[in-house]
Backbone bond lengths (Angstrom), bond angles and torsions (degrees), N, CA, C in turn:
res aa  C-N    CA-C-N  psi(-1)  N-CA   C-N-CA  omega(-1)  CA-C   N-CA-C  phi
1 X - - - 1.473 - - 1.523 108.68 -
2 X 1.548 112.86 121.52 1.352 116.06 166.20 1.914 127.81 -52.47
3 X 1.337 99.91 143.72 1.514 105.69 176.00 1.806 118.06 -42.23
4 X 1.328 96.97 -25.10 1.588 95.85 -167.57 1.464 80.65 -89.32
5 X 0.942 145.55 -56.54 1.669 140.30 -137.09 1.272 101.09 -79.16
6 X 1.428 119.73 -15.99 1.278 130.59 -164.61 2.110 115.28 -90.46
7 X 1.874 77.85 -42.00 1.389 106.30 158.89 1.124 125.11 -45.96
8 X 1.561 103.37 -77.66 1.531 115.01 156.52 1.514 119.29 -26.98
9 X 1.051 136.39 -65.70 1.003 143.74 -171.39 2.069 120.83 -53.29
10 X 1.304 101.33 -34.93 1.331 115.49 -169.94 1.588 102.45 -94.18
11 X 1.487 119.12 -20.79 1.252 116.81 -165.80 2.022 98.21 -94.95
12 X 1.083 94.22 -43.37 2.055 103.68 170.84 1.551 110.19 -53.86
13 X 1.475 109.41 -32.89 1.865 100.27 -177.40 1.853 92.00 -95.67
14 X 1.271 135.83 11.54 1.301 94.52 -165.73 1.478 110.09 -91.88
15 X 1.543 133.17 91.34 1.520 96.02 -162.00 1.965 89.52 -139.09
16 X 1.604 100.45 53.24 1.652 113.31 172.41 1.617 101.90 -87.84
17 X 1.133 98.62 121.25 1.635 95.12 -177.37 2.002 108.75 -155.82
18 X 1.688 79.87 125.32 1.644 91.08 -173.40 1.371 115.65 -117.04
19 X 1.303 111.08 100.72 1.497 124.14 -162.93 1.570 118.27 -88.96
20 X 1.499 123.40 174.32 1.099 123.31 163.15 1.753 120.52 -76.32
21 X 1.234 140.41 165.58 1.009 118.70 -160.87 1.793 144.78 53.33
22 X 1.140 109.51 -179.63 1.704 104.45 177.32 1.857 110.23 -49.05
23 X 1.037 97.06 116.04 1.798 116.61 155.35 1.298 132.12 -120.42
24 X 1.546 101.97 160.99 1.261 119.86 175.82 1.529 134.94 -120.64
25 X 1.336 118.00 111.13 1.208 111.03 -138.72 2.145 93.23 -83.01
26 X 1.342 88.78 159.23 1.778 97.85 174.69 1.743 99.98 -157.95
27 X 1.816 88.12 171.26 1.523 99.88 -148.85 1.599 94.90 -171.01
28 X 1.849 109.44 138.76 1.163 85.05 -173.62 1.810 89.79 -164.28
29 X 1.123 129.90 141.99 1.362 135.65 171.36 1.321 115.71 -135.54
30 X 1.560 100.01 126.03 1.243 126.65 170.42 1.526 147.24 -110.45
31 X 1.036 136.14 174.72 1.477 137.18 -177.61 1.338 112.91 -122.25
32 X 1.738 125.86 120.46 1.480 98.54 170.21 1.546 93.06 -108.74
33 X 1.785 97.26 179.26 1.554 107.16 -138.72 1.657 86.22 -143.26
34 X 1.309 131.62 125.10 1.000 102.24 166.89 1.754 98.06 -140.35
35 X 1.138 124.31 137.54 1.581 137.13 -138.40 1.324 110.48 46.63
36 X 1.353 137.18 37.22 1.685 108.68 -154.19 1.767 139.68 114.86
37 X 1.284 84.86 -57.59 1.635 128.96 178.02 1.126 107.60 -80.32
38 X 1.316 108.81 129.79 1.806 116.59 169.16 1.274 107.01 -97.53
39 X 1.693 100.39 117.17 1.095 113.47 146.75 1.370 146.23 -82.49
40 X 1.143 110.16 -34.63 1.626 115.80 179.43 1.829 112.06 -138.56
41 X 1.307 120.81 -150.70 1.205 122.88 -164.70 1.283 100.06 -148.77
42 X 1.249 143.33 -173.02 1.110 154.03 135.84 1.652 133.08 -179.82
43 X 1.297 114.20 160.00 1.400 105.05 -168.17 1.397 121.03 -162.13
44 X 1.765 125.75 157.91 1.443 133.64 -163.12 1.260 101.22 -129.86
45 X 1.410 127.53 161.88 1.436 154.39 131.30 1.136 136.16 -161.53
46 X 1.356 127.92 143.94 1.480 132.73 -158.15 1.412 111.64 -176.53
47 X 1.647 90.81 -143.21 1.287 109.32 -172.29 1.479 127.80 -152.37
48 X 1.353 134.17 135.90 1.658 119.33 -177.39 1.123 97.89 -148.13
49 X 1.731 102.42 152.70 2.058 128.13 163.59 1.310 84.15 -140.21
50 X 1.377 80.49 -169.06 1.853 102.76 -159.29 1.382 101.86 -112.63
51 X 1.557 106.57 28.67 1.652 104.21 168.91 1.791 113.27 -138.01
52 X 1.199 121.60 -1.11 1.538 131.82 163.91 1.412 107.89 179.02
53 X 1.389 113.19 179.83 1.548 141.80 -160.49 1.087 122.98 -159.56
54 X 1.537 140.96 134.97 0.893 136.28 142.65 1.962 99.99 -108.64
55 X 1.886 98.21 154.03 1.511 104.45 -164.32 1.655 90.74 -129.68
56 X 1.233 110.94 151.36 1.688 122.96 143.24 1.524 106.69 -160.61
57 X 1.244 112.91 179.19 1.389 110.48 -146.91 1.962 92.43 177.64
58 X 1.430 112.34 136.21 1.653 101.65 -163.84 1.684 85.30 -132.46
59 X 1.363 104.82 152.79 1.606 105.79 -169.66 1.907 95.10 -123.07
60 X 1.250 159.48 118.34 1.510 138.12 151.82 1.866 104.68 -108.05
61 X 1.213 100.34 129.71 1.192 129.85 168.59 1.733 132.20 -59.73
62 X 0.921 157.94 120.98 1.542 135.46 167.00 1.678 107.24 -112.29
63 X 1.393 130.16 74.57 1.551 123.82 -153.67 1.869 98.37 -59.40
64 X 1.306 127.54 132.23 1.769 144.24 167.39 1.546 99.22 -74.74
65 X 1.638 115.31 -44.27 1.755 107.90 174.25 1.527 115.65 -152.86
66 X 1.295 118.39 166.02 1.392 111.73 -177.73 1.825 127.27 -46.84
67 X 1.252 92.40 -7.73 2.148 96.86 159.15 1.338 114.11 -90.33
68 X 1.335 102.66 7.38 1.997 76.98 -175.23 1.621 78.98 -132.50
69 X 1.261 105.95 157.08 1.660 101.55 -178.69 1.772 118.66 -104.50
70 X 1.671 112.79 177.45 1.808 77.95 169.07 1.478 93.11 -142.71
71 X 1.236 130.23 166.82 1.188 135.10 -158.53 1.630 126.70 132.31
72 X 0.903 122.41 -145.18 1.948 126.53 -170.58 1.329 112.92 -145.55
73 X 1.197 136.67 136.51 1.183 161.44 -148.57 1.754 94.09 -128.91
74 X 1.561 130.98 174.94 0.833 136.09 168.36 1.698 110.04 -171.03
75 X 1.155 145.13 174.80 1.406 142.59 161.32 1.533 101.84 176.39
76 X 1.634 108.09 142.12 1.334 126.84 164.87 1.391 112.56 -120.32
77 X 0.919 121.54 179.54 1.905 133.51 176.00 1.483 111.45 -175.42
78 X 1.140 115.05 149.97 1.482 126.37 160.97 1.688 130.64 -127.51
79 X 0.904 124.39 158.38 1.630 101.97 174.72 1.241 115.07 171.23
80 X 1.601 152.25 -151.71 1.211 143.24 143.38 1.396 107.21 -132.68
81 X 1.683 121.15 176.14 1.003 113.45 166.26 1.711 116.87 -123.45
82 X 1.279 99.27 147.63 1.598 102.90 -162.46 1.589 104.19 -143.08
83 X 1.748 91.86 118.40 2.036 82.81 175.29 1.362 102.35 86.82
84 X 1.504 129.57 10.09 1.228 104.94 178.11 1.539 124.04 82.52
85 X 1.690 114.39 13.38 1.006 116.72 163.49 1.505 114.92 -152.07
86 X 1.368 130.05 -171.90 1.566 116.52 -175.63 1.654 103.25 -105.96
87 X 0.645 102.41 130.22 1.772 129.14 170.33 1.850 127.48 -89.52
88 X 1.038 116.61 54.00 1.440 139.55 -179.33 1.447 110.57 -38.45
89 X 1.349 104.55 135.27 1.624 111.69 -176.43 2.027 96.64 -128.97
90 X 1.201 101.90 -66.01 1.445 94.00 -172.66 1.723 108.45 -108.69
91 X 1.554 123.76 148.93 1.434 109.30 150.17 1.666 101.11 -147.72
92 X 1.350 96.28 162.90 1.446 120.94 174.49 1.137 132.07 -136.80
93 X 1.520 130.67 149.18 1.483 130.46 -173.69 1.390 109.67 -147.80
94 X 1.200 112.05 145.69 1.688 123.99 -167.66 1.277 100.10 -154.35
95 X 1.777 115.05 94.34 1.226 99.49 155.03 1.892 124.17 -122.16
96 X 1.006 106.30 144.48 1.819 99.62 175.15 1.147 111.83 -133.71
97 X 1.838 117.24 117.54 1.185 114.45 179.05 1.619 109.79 -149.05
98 X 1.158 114.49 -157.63 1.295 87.43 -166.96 2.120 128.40 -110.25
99 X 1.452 86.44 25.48 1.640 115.51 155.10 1.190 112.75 -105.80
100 X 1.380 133.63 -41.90 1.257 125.21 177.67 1.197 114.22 -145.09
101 X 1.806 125.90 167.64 1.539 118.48 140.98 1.311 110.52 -135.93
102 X 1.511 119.77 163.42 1.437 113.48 -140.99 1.714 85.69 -146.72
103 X 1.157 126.05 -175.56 1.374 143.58 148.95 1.345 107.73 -171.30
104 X 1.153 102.59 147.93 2.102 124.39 -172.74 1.223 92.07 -141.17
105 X 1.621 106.83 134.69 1.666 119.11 153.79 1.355 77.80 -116.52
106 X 1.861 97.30 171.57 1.501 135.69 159.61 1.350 108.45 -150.73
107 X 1.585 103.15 153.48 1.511 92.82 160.63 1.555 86.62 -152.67
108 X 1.192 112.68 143.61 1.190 133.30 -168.49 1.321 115.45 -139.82
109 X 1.802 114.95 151.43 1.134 142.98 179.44 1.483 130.57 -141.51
110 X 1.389 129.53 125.69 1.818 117.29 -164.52 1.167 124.67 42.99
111 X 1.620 122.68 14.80 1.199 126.50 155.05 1.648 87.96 109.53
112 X 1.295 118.90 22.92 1.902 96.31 163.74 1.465 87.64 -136.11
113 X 1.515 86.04 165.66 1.860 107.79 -171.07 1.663 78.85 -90.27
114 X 1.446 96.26 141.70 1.770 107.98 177.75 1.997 91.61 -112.31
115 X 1.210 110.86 -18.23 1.616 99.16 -168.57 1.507 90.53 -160.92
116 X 1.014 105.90 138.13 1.866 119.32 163.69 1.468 125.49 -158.93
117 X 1.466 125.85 158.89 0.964 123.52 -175.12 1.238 121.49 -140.88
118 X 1.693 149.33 152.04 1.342 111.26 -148.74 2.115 73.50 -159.67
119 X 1.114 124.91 126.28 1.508 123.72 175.54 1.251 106.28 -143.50
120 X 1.536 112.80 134.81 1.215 113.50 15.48 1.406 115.50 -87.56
121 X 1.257 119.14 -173.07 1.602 125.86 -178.45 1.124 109.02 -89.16
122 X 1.933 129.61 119.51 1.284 116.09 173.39 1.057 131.64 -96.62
123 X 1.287 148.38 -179.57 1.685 121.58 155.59 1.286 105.10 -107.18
124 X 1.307 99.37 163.53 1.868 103.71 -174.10 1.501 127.73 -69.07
125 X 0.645 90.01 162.88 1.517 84.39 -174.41 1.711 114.19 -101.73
126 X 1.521 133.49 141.09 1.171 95.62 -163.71 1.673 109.17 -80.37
127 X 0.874 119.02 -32.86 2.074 101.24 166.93 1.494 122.10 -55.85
128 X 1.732 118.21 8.94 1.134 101.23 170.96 1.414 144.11 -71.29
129 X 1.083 146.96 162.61 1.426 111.27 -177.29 1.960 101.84 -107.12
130 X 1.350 104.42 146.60 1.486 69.74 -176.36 1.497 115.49 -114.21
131 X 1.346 94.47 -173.43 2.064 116.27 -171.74 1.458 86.87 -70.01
132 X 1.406 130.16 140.60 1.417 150.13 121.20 1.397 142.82 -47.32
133 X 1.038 163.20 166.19 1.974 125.42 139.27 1.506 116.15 -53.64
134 X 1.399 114.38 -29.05 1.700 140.46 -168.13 1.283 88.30 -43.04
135 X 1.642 115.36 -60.96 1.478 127.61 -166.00 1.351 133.74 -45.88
136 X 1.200 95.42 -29.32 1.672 127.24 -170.49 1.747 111.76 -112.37
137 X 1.428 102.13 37.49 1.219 106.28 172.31 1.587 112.41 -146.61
138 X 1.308 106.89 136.27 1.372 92.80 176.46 1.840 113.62 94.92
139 X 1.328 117.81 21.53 0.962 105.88 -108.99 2.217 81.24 -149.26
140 X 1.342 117.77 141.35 1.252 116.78 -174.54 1.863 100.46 -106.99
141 X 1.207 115.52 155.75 1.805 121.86 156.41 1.174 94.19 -60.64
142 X 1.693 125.77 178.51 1.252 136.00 168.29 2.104 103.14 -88.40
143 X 1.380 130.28 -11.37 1.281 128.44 -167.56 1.851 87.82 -94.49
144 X 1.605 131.70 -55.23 1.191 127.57 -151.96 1.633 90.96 -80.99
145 X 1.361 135.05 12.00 0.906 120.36 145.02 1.375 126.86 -123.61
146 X 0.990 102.17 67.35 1.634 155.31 171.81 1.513 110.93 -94.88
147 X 1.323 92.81 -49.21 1.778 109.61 -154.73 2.119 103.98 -79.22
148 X 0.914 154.62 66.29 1.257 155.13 120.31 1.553 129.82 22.67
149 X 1.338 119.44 34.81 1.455 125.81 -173.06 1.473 117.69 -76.23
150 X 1.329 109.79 133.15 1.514 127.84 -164.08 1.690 81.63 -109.46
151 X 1.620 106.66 112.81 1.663 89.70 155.84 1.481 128.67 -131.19
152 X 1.223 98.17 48.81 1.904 121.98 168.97 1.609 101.98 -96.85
153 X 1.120 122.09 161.63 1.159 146.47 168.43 1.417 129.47 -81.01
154 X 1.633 113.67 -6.91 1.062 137.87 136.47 1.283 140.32 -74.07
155 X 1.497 108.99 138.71 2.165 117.26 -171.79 1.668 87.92 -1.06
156 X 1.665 94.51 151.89 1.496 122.07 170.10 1.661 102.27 -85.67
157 X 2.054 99.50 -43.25 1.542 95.61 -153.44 1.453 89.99 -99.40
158 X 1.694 125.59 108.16 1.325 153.26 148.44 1.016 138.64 -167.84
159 X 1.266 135.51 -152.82 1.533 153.09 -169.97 2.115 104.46 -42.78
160 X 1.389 100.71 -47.43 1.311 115.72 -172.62 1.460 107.19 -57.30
161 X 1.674 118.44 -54.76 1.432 129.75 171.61 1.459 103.35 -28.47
162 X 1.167 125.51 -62.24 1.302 119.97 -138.74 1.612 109.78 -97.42
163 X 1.939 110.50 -36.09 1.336 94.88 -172.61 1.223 111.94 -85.91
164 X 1.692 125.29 115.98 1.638 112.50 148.39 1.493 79.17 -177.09
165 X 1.709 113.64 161.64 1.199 143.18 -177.84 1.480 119.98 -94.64
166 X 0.766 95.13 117.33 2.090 103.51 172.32 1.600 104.42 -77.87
167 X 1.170 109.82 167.01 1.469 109.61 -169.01 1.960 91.58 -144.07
168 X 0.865 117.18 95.19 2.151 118.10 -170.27 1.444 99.22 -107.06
169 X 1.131 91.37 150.33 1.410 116.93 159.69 1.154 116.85 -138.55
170 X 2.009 135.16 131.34 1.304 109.18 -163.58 1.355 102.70 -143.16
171 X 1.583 100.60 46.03 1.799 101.66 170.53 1.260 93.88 117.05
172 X 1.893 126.24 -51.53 1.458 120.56 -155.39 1.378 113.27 -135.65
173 X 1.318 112.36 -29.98 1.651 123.10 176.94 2.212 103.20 -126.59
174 X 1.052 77.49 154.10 1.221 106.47 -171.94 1.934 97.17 -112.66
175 X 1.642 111.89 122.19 1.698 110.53 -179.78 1.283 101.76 -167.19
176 X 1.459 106.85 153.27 1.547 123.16 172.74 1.538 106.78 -71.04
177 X 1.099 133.01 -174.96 1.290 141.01 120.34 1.558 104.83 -151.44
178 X 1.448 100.00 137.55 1.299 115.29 -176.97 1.537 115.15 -122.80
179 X 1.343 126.25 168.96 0.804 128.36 -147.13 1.518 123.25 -166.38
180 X 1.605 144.31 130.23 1.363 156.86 -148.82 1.000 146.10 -125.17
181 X 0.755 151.36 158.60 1.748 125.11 178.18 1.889 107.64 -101.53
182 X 0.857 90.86 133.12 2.047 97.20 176.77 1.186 106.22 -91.00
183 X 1.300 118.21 -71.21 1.404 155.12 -170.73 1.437 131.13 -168.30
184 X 1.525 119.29 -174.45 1.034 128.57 168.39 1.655 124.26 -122.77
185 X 0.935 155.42 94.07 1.998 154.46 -135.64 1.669 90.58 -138.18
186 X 1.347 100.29 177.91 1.653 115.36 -159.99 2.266 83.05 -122.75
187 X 1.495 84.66 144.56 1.719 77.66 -167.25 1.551 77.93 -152.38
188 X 1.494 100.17 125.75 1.416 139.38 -142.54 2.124 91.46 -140.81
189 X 2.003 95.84 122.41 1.307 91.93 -179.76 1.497 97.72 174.22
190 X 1.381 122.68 153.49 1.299 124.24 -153.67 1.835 103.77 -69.37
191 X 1.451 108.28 123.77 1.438 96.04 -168.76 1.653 106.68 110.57
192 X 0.805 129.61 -10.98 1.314 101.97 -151.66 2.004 93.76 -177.48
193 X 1.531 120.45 125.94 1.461 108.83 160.33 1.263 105.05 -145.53
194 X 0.826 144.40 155.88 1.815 149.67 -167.12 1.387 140.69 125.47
195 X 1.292 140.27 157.68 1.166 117.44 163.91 1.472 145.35 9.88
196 X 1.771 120.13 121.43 1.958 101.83 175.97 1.436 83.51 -142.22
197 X 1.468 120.95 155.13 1.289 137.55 -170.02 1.576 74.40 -110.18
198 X 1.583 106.51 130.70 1.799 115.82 137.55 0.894 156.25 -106.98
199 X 1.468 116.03 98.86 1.702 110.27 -155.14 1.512 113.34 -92.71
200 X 1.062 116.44 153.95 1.660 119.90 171.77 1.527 93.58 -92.18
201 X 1.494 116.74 156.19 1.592 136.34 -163.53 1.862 99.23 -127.79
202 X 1.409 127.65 154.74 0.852 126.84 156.82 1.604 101.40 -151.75
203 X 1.664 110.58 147.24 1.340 119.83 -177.33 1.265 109.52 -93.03
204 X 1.677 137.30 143.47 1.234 111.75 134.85 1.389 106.84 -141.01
205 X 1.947 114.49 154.24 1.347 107.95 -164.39 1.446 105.45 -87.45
206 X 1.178 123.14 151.06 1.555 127.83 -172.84 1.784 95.02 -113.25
207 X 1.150 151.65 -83.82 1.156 163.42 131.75 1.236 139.26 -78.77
208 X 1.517 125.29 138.00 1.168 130.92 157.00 1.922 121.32 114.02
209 X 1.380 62.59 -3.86 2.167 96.42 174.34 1.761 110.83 -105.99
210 X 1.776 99.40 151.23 1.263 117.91 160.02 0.866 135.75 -92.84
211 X 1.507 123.52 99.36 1.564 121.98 -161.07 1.655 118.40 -50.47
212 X 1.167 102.28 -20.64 1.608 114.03 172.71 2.028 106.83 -34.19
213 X 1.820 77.63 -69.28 1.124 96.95 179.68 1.462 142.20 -69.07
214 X 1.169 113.46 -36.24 1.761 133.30 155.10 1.085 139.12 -57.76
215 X 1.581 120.22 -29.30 1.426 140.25 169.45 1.645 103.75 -46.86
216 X 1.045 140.75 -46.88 1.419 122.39 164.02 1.113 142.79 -59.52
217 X 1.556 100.57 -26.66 1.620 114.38 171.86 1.179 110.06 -62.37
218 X 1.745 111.26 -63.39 1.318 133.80 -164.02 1.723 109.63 -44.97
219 X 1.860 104.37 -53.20 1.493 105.21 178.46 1.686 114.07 -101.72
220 X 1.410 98.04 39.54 1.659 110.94 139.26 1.466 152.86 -37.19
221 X 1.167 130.21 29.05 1.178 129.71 -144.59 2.201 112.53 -64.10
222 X 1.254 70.99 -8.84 2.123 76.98 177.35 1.084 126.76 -103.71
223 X 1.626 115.92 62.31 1.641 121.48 166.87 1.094 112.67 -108.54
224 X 1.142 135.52 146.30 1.525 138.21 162.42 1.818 119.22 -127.28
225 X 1.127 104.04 144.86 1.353 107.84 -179.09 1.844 127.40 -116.19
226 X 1.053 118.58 78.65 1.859 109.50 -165.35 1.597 110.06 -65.51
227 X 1.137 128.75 115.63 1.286 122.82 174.60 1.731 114.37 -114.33
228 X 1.340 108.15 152.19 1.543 122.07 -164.19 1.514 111.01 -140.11
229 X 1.669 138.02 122.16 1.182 130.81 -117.39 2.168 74.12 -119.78
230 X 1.235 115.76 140.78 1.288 125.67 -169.57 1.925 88.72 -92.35
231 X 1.361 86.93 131.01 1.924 94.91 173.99 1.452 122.81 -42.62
232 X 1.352 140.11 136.14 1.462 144.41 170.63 1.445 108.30 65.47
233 X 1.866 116.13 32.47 1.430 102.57 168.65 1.972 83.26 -141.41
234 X 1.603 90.62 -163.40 1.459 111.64 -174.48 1.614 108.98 -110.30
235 X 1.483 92.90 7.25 1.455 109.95 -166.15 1.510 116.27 -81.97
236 X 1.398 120.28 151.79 1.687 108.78 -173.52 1.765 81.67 -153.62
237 X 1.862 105.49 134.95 1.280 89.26 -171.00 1.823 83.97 -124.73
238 X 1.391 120.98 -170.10 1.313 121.67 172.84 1.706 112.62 -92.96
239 X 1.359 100.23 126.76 1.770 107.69 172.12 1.584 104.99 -115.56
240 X 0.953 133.11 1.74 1.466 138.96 163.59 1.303 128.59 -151.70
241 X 1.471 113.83 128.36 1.779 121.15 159.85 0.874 120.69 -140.23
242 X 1.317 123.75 166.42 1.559 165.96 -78.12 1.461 110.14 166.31
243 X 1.542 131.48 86.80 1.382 98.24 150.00 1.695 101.20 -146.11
244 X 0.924 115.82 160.75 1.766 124.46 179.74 1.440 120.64 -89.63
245 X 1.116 104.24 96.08 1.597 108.86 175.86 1.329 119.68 -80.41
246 X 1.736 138.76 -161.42 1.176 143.10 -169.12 1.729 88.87 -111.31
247 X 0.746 139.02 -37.98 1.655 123.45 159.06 1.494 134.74 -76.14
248 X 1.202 104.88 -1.15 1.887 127.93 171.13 1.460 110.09 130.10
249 X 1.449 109.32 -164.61 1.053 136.76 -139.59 2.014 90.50 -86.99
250 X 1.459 126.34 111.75 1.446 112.29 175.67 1.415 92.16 -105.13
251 X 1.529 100.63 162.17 1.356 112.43 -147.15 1.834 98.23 -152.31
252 X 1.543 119.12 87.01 1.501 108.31 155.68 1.746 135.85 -56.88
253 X 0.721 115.98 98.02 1.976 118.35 -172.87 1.313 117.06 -101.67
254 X 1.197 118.63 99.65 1.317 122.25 169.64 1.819 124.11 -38.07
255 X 1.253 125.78 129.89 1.377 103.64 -159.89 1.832 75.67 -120.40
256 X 1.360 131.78 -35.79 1.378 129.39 -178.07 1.694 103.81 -129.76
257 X 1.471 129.82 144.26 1.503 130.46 156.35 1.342 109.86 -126.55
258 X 1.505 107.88 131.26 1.709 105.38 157.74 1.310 91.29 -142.36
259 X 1.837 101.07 136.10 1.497 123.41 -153.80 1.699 101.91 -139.84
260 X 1.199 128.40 39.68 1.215 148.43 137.86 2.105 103.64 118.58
261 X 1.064 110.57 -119.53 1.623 113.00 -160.94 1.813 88.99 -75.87
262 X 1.605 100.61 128.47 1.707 86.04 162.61 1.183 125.10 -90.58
263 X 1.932 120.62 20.66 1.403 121.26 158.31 1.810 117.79 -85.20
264 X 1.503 104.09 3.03 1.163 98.27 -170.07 1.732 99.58 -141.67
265 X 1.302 125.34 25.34 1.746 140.76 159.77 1.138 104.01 -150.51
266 X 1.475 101.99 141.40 1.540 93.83 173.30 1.081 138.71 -57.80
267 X 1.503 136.16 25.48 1.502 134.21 -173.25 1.362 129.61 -54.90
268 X 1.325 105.38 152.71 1.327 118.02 -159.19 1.958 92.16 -128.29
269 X 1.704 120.26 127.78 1.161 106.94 157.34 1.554 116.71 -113.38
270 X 1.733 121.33 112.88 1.527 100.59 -173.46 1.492 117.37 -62.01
């Protein structure tokens, strides 16, 4: 499994968040799947309101062949949300596996990275394109966009969820991801039964990438995103994905959800 897919993957589950004020705690374990086949594991718990977060979220790997990797993933974040969107202060990444290991700090303010760090140190490549300061402003972690805020006064779980673009930066590349509405389906699973918004996802790299290398992601057309709105907020985080790699179809599966008060989501405990 590629670094981005892997990325991808850790930044869609991270949505543990322990706020100031009234919260709601959530929790969630999964399976990833890739043709079918489980490859790895992964898992959340926390806490969220509709005024900050803290997130982490743990990824382990079991690689079947030298394309898929095996090892542990890790990520934290902190931040609040304001206006109807998330407002990022700290993030972190730890991964070690057995293509690479990496670590990223950030720390952030009004949406720009004021300090970061990204190891090991690479050199560029010459088709790279590169990071600016421009890049790094304005600008989300890959976990606080995680976070899914509906801020109309109308349903959480629809059309609204899904359309609008994140703008990340995550230590090394600079990228959009955007996002659609599919539908809406009933998504049934231990922990958890009710409503999921489905959005379709699209990547594109803005800086700090080799188009060599990205051009497949970018003209991706098979991601999907299931999102499920956490009780007593505006919040909708991801409990399922979808995306198509060069070895098949990877596949996040919820194996347990708990998504805050079950007087106020539909939860189910078997």
């Amino acid at each position: 499994m590629s670094r981005s897919t892997l990325l991808a993957g850790i930044s869609a589950l991270a949505v543990m968040v322990s706020p100031a004020g009234a919260a709601e705690a959530v929790s969630g374990r999964y399976e990833i799947l890739i043709g079918g086949l489980q490859v790895g594991v992964a898992g959340f718990e926390g806490r969220i309101s509709n005024d900050a977060y803290e997130t982490s979220v743990s990824v382990r790997l079991s690689g079947v062949s030298r394309l898929i990797a095996s090892g542990r993933g890790s990520a934290t974040a902190s931040g609040r949300i304001v206006g109807g969107r998330a407002v990022p202060s700290n993030y972190a990444l730890t991964l070690q596996t057995t293509q690479q290991n990496e670590a990223v700090r950030m720390a952030m303010a009004g949406g720009a990275i004021r300090s970061f760090s990204a190891e090991p140190a690479r050199p560029e490549a010459p088709d790279q394109v590169p990071v600016t300061p421009g890049h790094r402003q304005g600008v989300l972690d890959p976990l606080a966009a995680a976070l899914f805020v509906v801020g109309s006064a109308g349903p959480a779980v629809g059309a609204e969820a899904c359309n609008r673009t994140f703008p990340i930066f995550d230590g090394r590349q600079r990228y959009d991801l955007s996002f659609s509405y599919a539908r809406t389906e009933e998504l049934k699973v231990a922990g958890y039964s009710g409503q999921a918004v489905v959005c379709n996802a699209r990547y594109r790299p803005i800086a700090g990438h080799r188009p060599s290398q990205t051009q497949a992601m970018e003209q991706n057309r098979d991601m999907q995103v299931w999102l499920a709105p956490v009780a007593a907020t505006r919040t909708l985080v991801p409990v399922r994905i979808k995306i198509r790699t060069p070895v098949g179809m990877a596949q996040i599966e919820p194996t347990r959800l708990e998504l805050g008060s079950p007087a106020a989501t539909a939860s189910v405990a078997p």
